[in-house]
N, C-alpha and C positions, 0 to 999 in steps of 0.2 A: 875302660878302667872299672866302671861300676860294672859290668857282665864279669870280669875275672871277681870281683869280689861277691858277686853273687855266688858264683861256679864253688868258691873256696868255702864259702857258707854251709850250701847244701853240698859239699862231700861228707858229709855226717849224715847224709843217709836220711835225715828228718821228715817221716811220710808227711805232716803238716806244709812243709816247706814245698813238696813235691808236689803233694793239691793244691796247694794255691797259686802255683807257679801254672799246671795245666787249669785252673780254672778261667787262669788270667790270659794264659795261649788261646783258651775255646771259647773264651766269651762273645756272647752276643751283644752287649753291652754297647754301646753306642759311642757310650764314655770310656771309652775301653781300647784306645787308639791302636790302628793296625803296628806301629815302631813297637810298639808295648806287647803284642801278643805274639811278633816274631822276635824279639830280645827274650821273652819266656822260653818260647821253645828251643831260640839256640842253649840257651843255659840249659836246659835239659837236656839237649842235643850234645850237649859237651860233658857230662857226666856219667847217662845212662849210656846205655848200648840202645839200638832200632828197638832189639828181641824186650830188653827190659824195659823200653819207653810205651810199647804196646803192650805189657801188660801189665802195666802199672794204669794206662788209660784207658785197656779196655778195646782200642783203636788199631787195626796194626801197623806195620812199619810202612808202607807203599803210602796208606792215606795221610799218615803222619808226614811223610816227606812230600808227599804233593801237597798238600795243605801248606807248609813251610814255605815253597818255590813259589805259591800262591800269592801268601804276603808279600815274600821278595818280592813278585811286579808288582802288586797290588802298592806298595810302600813306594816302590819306584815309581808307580802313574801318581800318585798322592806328590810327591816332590815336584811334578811338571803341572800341579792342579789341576789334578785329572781326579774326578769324584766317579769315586767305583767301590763296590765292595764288596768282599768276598762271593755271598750266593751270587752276583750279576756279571760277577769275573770268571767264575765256574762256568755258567750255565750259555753264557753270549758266545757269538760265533767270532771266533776268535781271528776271522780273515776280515772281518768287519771292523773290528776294535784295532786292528793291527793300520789301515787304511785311515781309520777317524785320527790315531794317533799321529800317522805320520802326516796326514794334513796339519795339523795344528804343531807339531812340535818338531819340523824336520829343518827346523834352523837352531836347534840345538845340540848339544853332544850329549846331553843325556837322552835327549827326545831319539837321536838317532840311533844310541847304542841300545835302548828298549826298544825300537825296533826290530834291531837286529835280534837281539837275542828272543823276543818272542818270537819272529821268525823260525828262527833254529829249535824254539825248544818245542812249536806247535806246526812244524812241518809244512810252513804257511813258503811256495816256491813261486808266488808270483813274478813273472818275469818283469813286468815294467815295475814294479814295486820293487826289486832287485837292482836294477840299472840305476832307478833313482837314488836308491839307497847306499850303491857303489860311489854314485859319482860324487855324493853329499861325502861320503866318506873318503874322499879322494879330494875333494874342494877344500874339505875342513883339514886334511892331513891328519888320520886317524888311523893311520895304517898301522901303528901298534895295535887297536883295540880290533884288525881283525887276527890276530893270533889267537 
């Protein structure tokens, strides 16, 4: 509700409203909670176009949206208290974090389906890490969340 009334805000186009909105997406800010910097960019993301969101930041589209997908896990390991943050989620080997994760959170449905999906979106094809994660997903009856 509050992202459509942002969205309906800034359709007026107000450059103020658009700085502050990516200031609030790029912050480094500590105080500045990962929900909060990806609610900025969806709301951007639902107004501008890629081409205009890049040059309005300067940024272009490819970094823009992997920055986005970023938060998304980043926001999602946050939910299972999992403390990470942007530069450490970027720059970590991602077949390692994917392994610490499923140690710790393979007896839930969010810990499972982050799994998966970093899996799939970071081309991580471990096969006992697969089997496991079949059968978790098969135990729990989650057979919708592989479509």
């Amino acid at each position: 509700e509050n992202l459509l009334r942002c969205i309906y805000v800034l359709q007026d186009g107000a450059v103020d409203s658009v700085t502050y909105l990516l200031k609030i997406a790029m912050s480094e800010d500590p105080m500045v909670n990962t929900v909060h910097k990806l609610r900025a960019l969806k709301c951007l993301f639902s107004i501008y176009s890629g081409h205009d969101l890049a040059s309005i930041s300067g940024k272009d589209t490819d970094n823009l949206q992997n920055y986005m997908k970023d938060l998304v896990f980043i926001s999602r390991m946050e939910k299972l208290n999992l403390p990470v943050n942007i530069q450490s989620f970027q720059t970590c080997n991602k077949t390692s974090l994917v392994e610490g994760i499923w140690r710790t959170c393979k007896h839930s449905k969010e810990g499972i389906i982050l799994v998966r999906d970093l899996c799939t979106e970071f081309n991580i094809w471990n096969t006992n890490l697969w089997s496991s994660l079949l059968a978790q997903i098969i135990k729990f009856n989650f057979l919708k969340e592989l479509e």
